[in-house]
N, C-alpha and C positions, 0 to 999 in steps of 0.2 A: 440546282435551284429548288428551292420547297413553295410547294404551292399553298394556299390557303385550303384550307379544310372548308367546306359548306354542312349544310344541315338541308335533308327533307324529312318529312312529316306526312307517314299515311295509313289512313283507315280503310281496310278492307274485309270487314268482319270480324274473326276471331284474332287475334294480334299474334298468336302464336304461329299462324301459318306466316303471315307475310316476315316475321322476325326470322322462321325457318328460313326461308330462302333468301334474303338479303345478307346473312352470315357468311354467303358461298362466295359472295361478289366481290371479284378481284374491285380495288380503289375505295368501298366500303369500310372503313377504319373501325366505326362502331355501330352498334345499334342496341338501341334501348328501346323496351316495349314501353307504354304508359299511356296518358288520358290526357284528351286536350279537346277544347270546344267549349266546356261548361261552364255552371257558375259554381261548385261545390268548391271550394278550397280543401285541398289536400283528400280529393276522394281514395278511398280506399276499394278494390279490389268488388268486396261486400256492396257498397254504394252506385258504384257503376254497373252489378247486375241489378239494381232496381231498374234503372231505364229511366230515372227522375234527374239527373244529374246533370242532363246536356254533354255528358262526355260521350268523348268517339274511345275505341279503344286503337290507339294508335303504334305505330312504330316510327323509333326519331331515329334517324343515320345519318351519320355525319360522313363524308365521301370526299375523295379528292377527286377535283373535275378534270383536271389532267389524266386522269387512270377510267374516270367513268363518267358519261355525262350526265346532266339532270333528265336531260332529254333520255336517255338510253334507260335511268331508273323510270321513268314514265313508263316506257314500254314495259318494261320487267312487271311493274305495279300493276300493270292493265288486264295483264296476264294472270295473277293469280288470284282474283275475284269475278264477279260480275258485276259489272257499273250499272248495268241496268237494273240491279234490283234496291228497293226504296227501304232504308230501313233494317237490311237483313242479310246475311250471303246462308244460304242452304236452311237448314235448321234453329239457326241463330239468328232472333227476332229482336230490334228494338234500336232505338236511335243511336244506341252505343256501336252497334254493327254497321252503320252506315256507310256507305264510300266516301271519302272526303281527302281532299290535299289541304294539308295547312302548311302556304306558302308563305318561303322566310323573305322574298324581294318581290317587285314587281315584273322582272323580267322571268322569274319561276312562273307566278300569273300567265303571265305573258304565252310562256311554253306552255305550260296543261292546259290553258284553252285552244291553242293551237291544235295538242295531243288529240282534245278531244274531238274538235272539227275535224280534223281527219280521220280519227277512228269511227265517229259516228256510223258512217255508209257499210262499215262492217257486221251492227245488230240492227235487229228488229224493232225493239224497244230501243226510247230514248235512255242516254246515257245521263244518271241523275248525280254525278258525282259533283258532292258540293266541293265549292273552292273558297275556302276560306284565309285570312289572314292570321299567322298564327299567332297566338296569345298562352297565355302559361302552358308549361306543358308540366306533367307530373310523373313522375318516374311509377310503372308498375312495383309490386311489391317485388323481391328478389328471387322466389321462386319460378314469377312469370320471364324472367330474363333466359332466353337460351332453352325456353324448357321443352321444346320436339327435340334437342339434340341429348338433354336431360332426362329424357323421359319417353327414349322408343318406341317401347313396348305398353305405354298404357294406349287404353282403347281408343280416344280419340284421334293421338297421332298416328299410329297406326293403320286406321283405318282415315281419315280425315286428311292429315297431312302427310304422311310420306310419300300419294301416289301426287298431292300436288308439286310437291317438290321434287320428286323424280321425274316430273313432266317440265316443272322449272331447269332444272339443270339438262335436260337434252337438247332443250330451244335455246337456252343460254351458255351454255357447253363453255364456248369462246371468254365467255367473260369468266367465270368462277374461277377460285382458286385452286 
């Protein structure tokens, strides 16, 4: 029997980490980096580091819930930023970096606010991850697709995302491909 494909939608900072590590996840079909939140039509790349756009920079995966659940990408997602911080994960400043779910149902809602009440008691800071409904989404340009797996050795995956993602796949071991 073939199950229907879903879609979720998340902002966790730089797009290239959260796209690194959902590529590994067995039931994951796709993932596309890109921008979503704003009012800019068709921003580019250039337009979203202004920080005028109202775009998040996001990652869209489309998943089969038979193989993964939405619930299990929650956890996976929570994991590879800080929800506590407003606006920014590390070095990377501006409402484009923000934490945000752009939820495709109401029972996706339904879960991330749950996710959140129970993860709360585990930080210090409240957890500001917005939840939104989602609305256009815009494909990154083509070199932002795939690009920690594209691109090693340059300096920010490097040092930025391969230790996040080598800390991803030991906690998620069971799920990856």
């Amino acid at each position: 029997m073939m199950s229907e494909s879903q879609l979720a939608t998340f902002g966790g900072g730089c797009f290239w980490c959260i796209d690194a590590a959902f590529r590994r996840v067995k039931g994951v079909t796709q993932v596309t980096s890109g921008y979503c939140g704003g009012s800019t039509l068709n921003p580019t790349y250039k337009d979203i580091c202004s920080g005028t756009t109202g775009h998040a920079e996001v990652v869209q995966l489309a998943f089969d819930p038979n193989v993964v659940s939405f619930e299990k990408l929650l956890e996976m997602f929570f994991t590879l930023h800080d929800p506590t911080q407003l606006n920014r994960q590390g070095n990377d400043i501006g409402t484009q970096y923000r934490s945000v779910i752009f939820y495709h149902s109401d029972a996706q809602l339904q879960l991330a606010q749950a996710h959140i009440t129970k993860l709360q008691p585990e930080y210090q800071d409240t957890i500001v991850t917005e939840l939104s409904e989602i609305d256009t989404f815009y494909n990154a340009e083509q070199y932002h697709q795939n690009y920690f797996d594209d691109n090693p050795n340059q300096g920010y995956c490097s040092i930025m995302i391969a230790p996040k993602v080598a800390k991803f796949e030991q906690r998620f071991s069971a799920y990856l491909e």
